[in-house]
N, C-alpha and C positions, 0 to 999 in steps of 0.2 A: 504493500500500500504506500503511495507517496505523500513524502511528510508534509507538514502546512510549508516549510522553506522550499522544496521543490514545487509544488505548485504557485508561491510566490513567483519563484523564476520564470514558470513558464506564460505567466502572466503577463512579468516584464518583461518578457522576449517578443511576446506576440504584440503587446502594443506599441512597441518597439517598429515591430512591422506595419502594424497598423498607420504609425504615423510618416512613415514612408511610400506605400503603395496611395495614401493621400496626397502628398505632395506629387507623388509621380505623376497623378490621376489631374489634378492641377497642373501642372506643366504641359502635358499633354491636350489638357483643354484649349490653351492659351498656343500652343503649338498649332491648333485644329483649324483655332479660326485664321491662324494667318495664312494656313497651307487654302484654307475653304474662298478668301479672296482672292488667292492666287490662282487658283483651280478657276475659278469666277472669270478672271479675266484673259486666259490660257482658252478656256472652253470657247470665246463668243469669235474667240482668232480660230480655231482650230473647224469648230462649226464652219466660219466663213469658206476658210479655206477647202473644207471637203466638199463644198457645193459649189462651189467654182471647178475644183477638178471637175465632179462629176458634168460640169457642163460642159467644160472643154473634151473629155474622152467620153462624149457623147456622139462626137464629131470627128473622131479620130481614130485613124487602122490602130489595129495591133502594135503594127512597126511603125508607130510614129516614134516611140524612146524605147529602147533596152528595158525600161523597170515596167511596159506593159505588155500585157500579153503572156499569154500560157504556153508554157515548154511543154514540146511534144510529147517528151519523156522524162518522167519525174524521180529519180533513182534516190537525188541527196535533197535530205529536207534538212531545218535548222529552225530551235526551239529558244527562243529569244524570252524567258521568261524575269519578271521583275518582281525583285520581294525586300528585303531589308537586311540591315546592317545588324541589329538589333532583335532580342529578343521581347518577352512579355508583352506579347502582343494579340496572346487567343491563339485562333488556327488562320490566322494571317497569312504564315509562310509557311506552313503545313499544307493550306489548301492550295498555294500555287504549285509546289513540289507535285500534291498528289493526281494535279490538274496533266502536270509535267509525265509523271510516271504512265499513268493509263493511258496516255497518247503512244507511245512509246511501248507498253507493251500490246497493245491492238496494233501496232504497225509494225512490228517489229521485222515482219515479213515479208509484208510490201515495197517495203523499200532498202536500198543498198546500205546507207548508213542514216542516221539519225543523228545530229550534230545540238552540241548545249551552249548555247553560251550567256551565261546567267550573270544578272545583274544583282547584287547584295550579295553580302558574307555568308547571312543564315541560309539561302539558297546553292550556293557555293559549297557550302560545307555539305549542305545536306547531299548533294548528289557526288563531291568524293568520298564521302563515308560509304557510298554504296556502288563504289568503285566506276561509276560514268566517266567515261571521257571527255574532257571539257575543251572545246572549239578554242574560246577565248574569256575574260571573267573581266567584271565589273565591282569594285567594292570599295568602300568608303565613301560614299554619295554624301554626301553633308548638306550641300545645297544644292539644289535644282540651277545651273548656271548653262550658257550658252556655248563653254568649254567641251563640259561633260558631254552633251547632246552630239558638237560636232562630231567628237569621236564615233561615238557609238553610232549617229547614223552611218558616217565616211564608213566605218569597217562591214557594219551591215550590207550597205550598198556593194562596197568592194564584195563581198563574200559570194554575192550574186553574181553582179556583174561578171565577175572571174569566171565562174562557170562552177567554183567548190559546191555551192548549193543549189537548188534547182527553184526554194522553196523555202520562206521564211515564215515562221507563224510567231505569233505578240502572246504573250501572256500575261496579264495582269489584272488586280484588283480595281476594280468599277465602283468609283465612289457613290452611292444612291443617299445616304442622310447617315448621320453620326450613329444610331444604329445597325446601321445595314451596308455591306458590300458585296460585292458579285465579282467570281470571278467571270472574267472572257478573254475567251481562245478566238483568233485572230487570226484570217490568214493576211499577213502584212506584205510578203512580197513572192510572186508580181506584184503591181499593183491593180485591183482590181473595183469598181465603183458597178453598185446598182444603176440601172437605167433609170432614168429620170426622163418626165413627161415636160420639163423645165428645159427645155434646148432654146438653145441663143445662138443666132447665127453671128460669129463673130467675124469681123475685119482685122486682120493679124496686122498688127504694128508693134514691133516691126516684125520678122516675117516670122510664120507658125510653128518651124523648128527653134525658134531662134527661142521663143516665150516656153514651148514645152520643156525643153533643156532647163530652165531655170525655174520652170514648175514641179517637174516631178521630184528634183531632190527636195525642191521644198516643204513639200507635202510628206516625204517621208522622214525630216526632221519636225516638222512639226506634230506628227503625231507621236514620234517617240516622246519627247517634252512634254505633250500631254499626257499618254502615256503613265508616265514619272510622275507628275503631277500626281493625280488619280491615285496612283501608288502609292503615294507619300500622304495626301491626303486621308487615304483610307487607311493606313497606316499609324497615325494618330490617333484615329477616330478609334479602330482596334483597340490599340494599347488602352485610350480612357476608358471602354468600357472595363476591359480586364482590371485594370486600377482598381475604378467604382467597386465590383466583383468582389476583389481579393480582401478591400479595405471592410466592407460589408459580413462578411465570410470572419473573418478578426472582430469586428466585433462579438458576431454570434460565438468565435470562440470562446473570447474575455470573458462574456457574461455566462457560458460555461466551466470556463476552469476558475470564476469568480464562486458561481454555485459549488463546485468541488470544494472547495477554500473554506468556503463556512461550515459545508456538514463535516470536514474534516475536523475543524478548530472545536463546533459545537463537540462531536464527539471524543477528543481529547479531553475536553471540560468534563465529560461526562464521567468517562474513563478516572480523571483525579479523584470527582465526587466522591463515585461509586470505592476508589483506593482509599481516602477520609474515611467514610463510612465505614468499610470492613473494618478499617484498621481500631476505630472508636468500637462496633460492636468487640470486636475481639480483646478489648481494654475493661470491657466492662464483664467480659465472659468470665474472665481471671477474679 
């Protein structure tokens, strides 16, 4: 049975925690909304510019650029998935991993190789601990900057363009509201746009290879940056509720090992009484 000083301890240990996964839970809040105005204004650019593509390769062959149009033969695909640096965050980076694995093992077959190249540590780790070969890795994202983005579109594109993959697919966390996110599985490259009933016959100035060239990388840098966004967004939003959770979950401990603590102490008390008593009846016995 554990003493009243052991249950002390474990009282002051947990609200110890308790007042930690609070703070965290706070920081996180305050983290949410700045990631959620930035998402804000990432989203009404990223919006514009996906209906613009969609109007321009409404209008245009296959071979108007390299990044459209579908290869005849699809042998190398390549899993471009985005999750975090960071842990305590729920099944955040659990769900993209397992989003990652089930693709991979239903295709396992269909295709010549399947290529990773994962963005965050916790993502990272997770598919070398389970022995995956990694394409190329992304880690330490701290800020959402215009640095980071070049990279990772310029190597994605390379990786296509070159001929390594045939077939790039996006995976990440879909911000919907501070409780809720989704993942989605993407096929990011080629590039490929729903039809749209929105056609605009355009007058190319200056001429229509010259604007698509500086359209389609555009578009596929800006949807990585969104992307990340979303990711990082949702990311926050994760960690505060697991916070909220953990902080909640510590209370209801405290005010159990608080209950253990008194029927302990009460029955100690009791315990001396009842030791007083004997020992007085047995004084009087003599």
């Amino acid at each position: 049975m554990a003493t009243l000083r052991d249950v002390k301890r474990k009282i002051s240990s947990v609200t110890s925690t308790q007042t930690i996964t609070r703070t965290m839970s706070m920081v996180s809040a305050s983290k949410l909304r700045r990631a959620q105005e930035q998402l804000n204004r990432v989203k009404a650019y990223a919006l514009q510019m996906g209906l613009l593509l969609r109007r321009v390769a409404a209008t245009l062959p296959d071979e108007a650029h390299p990044l459209f149009g579908q290869r005849e033969e699809v042998k190398n695909v390549l899993l471009f998935p985005i999750a975090s640096d960071r842990g305590l965050c729920g099944a955040f980076n659990l769900n993209i991993a397992a989003t990652a694995e089930r693709f991979i093992q239903e295709n396992r077959d269909k295709y010549e190789n399947i290529g990773i190249y994962p963005v965050g540590r916790r993502i990272r780790d997770h598919f070398r601990r389970r022995k995956y070969e990694l394409v190329r890795e992304m880690v330490d994202v701290k800020a959402l900057d215009t640095a980071t983005v070049d990279r990772l579109a310029g190597e994605l594109m390379e990786l296509y363009l070159d001929g390594t993959f045939d077939k790039v697919y996006l995976i990440y966390n879909h911000f919907i509201s501070a409780a809720k996110q989704q993942v989605l599985f993407e096929e990011f490259l080629p590039i490929t746009v729903a039809a749209t009933d929105d056609t605009v016959d355009y007058l190319w100035e200056p001429s229509r290879d010259e604007i698509v060239d500086e359209l389609a990388p555009r578009y596929v840098w800006t949807k990585i940056y969104y992307a990340i966004a979303e990711s990082q967004t949702s990311e926050y939003a994760a960690r505060k509720i697991a916070m909220e959770n953990a902080t909640n979950n510590s209370g209801e401990m405290i005010d159990y090992l608080t209950l253990v603590y008194n029927k302990t102490r009460q029955q100690t008390i009791t315990n001396e009484m009842m030791d007083i008593v004997g020992g007085a009846e047995a004084l009087q016995g003599e």
